[in-house]
C-alpha positions as CSV (number, residue, x, y, z in Angstrom):
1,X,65.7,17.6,68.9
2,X,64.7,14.9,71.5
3,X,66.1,11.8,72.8
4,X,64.6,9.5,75.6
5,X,66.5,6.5,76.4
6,X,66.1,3.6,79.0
7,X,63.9,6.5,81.2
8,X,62.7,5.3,84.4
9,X,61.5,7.2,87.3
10,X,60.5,5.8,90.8
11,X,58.6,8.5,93.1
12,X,59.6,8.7,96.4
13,X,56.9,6.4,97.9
14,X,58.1,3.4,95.7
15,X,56.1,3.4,93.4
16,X,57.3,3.0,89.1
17,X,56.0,5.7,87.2
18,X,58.1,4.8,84.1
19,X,60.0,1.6,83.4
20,X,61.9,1.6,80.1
21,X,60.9,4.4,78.6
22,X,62.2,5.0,74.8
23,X,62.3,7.5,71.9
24,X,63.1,10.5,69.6
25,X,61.3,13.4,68.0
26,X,62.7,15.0,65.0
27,X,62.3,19.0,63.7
28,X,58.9,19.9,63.1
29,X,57.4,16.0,64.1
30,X,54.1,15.7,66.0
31,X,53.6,12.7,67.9
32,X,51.0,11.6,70.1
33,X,51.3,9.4,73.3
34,X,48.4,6.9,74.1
35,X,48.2,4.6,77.0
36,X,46.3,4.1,79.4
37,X,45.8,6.3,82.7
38,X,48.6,6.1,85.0
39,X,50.9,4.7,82.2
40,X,53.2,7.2,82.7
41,X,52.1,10.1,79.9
42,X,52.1,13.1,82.2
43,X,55.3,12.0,84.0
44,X,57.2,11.3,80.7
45,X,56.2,15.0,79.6
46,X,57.8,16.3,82.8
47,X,60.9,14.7,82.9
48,X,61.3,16.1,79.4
49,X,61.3,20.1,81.0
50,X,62.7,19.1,84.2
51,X,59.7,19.2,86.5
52,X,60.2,15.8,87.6
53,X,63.4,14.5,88.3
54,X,64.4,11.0,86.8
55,X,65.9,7.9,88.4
56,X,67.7,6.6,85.6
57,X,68.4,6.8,82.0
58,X,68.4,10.1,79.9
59,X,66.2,12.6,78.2
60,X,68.4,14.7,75.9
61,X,67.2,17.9,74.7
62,X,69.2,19.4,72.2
63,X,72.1,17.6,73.4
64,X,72.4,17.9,76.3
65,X,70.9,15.7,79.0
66,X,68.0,17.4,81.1
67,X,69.2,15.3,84.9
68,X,72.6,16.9,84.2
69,X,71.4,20.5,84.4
70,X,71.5,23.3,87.0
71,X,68.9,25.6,87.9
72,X,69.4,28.2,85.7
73,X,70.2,25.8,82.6
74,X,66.8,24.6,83.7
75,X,65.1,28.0,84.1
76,X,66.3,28.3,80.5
77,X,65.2,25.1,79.2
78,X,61.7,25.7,80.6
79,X,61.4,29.0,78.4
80,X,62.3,27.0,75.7
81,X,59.9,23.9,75.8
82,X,55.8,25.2,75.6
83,X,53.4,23.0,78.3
84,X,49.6,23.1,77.5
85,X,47.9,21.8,80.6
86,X,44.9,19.6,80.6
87,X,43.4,22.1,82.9
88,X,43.9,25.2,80.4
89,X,45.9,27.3,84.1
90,X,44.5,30.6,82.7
91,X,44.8,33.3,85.2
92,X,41.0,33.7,85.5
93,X,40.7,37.4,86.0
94,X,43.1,38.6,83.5
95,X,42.5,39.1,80.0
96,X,43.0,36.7,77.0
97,X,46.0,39.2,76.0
98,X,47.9,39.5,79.3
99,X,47.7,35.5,80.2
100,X,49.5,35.2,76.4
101,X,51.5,37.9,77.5
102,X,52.6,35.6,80.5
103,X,54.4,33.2,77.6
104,X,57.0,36.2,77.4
105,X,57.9,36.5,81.1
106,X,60.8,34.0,80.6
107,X,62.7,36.7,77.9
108,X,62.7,39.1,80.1
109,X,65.0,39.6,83.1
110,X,64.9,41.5,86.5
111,X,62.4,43.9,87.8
112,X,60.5,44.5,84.5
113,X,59.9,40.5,84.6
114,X,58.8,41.0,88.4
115,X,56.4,43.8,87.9
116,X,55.2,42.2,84.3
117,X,56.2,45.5,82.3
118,X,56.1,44.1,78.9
119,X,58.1,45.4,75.7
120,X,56.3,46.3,72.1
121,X,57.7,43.5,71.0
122,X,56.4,41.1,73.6
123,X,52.7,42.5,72.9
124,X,53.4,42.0,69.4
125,X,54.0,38.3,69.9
126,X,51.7,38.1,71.9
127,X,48.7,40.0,69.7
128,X,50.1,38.0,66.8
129,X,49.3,34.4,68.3
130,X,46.4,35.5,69.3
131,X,45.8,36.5,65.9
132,X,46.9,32.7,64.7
133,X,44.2,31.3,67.1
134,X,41.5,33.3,66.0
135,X,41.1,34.8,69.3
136,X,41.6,38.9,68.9
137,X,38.3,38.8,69.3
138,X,38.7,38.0,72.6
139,X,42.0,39.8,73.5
140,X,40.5,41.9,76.0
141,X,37.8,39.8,77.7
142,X,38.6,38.1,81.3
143,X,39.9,34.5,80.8
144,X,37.2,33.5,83.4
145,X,34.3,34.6,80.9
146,X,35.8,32.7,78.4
147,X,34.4,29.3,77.1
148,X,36.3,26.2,77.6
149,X,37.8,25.6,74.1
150,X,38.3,29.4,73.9
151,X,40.9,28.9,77.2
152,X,42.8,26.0,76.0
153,X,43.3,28.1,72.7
154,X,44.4,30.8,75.2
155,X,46.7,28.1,76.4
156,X,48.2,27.2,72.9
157,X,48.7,30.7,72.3
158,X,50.8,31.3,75.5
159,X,53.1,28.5,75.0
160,X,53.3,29.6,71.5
161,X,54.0,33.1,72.9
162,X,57.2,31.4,74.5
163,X,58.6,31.1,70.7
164,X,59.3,27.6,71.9
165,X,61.9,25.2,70.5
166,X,59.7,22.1,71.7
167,X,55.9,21.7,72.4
168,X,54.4,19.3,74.8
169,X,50.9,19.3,75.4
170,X,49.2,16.8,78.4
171,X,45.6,15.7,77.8
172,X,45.0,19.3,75.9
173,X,41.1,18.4,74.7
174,X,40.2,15.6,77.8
175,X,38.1,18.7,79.2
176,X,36.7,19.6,76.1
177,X,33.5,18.1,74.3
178,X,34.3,16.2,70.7
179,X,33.3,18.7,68.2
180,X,35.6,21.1,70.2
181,X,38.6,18.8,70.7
182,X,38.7,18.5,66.8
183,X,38.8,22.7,66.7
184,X,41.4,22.8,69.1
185,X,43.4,19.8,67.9
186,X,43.4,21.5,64.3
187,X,44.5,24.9,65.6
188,X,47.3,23.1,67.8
189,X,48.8,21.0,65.3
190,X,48.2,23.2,62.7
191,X,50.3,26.2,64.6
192,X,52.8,23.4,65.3
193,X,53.4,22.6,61.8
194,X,53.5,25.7,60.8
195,X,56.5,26.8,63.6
196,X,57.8,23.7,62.6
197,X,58.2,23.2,66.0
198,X,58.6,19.3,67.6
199,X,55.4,18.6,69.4
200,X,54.6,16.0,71.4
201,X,50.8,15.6,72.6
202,X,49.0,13.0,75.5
203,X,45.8,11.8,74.3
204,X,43.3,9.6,75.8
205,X,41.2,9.5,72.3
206,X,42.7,7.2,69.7
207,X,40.8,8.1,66.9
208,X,42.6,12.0,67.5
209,X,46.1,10.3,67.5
210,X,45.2,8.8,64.4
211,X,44.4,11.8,62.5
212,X,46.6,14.6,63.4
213,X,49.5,12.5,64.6
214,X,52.8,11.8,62.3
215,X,53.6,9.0,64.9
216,X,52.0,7.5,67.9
217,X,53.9,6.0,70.9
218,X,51.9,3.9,72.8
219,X,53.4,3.1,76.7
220,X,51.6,0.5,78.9
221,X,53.3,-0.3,82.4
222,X,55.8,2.7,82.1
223,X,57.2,0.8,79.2
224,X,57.1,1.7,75.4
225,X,54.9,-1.2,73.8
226,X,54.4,1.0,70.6
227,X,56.6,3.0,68.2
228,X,55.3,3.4,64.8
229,X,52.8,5.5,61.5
230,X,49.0,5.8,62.6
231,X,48.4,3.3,60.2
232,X,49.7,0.0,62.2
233,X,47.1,0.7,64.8
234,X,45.5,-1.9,64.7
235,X,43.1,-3.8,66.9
236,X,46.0,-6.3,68.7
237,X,48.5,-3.4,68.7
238,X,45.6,-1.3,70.5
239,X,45.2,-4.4,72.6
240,X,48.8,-4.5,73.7
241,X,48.9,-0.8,75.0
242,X,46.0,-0.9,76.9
243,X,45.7,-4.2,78.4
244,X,48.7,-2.8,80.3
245,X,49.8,-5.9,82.8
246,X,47.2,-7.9,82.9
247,X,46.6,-9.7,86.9
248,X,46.8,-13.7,86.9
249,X,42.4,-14.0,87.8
250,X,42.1,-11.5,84.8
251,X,39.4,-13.5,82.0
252,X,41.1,-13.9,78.7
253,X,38.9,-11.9,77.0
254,X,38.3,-8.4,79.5
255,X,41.3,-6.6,78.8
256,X,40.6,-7.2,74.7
257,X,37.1,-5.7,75.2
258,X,38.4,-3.1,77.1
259,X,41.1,-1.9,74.7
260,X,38.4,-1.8,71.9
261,X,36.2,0.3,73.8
262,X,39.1,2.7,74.3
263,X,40.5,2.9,70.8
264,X,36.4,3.8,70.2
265,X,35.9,5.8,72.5
């Protein structure tokens, strides 16, 4: 479904967002990405729908290579791959039901799309992952009078709306408390699975990677240090992706401490 190789992006000020970045996502596969910030996460899930353009390498999406595409292929691509923002991007004084209802804009074409005149079917996808979110109950209330896990599951449910062929989701819970990143986390991958749809998730909390990811890939430096099962994260793998690049007057043992009080956190 997914192939990243040998990705590197340079923004136009100089500076290396992503070095060497490397790797594939099967059919129905959640992985999460871990690193720390300004590894490169966020910029790695963009190049993937075309939102930032790359400086080298490839990112092949159903076969065909993302930098290669024109606007419309892009257009197209974009309906196809779901984005869950950190920061929910709920239209704040529409309802629950018309921001899902947004997720269908890209199947529709010319004025109807302009004026958002939505089809039976559209509100019927988009009542229906609602329904998988448990949020009918808020179908018709104003997205701004909504709490905050009750918006990002607003947010899954629009991207699921999309009927999406890939999932990416940056930072989903970061705004959210614990108890509620674990709620949304379960309703995210559990809607994944159940779509069988590739999904592939940033996450600041390592202990979240661990239990709802199939995979984690850890990046440090714009470079992937970290390609395996939840299960080989251990303390000096942990250790490698967050140390990051370490300066010269660095002591020995502050990057280990900090690494550990990451992976706890």
């Amino acid at each position: 479904m997914l192939h990243i190789r040998n990705l590197r992006v340079v923004y136009p000020n100089g500076v290396e967002a992503l070095r060497s970045v490397n790797l594939s996502v099967r059919h129905g596969e959640i992985v999460a990405l871990i690193g720390r910030s300004g590894a490169g996460k966020s910029t790695l899930l963009r190049c993937i729908n075309g939102l930032q353009p790359i400086t080298s390498g490839a990112v092949i999406v159903e076969g065909t290579d993302v930098s290669r595409m024109t606007a419309p292929e892009l257009a197209d691509l974009r309906r196809q791959v779901g984005f869950i923002w950190q920061e929910y991007n709920v239209i704040k004084r529409l309802s629950a039901f018309t921001n899902v209802l947004t997720g269908r804009l890209g199947h529709n074409r010319g004025v109807a799309s302009l004026v958002h005149l939505f089809r039976r079917a559209d509100r019927e996808v988009a009542l229906g992952c609602l329904e998988r979110l448990n949020l009918l109950h808020c179908a018709h209330q104003r997205a701004d009078r909504l709490s905050g896990g009750e918006k990002q599951r607003v947010a899954i449910a629009r991207a699921l709306a999309q009927q999406p062929r890939i999932l990416l989701a940056d930072e989903p819970v970061a705004s959210l408390d614990i108890e509620l990143s674990w709620v949304v986390m379960t309703d995210l991958v559990t809607v994944a699975r159940d779509e069988g749809v590739p999904t592939l998730i940033s996450l600041h909390d390592v202990p979240l990677a661990r239990a709802f990811a199939d995979r984690v890939v850890g990046i440090a430096g714009g470079v992937t240090v970290f390609d395996g099962p939840p299960s080989r994260l251990d303390e000096e793998t942990l250790d490698r992706i967050y140390r990051g690049e370490r300066s010269a007057e660095e002591e020995p043992g502050a990057a280990r401490g900090g690494a550990v009080a990451e992976m706890r956190g």
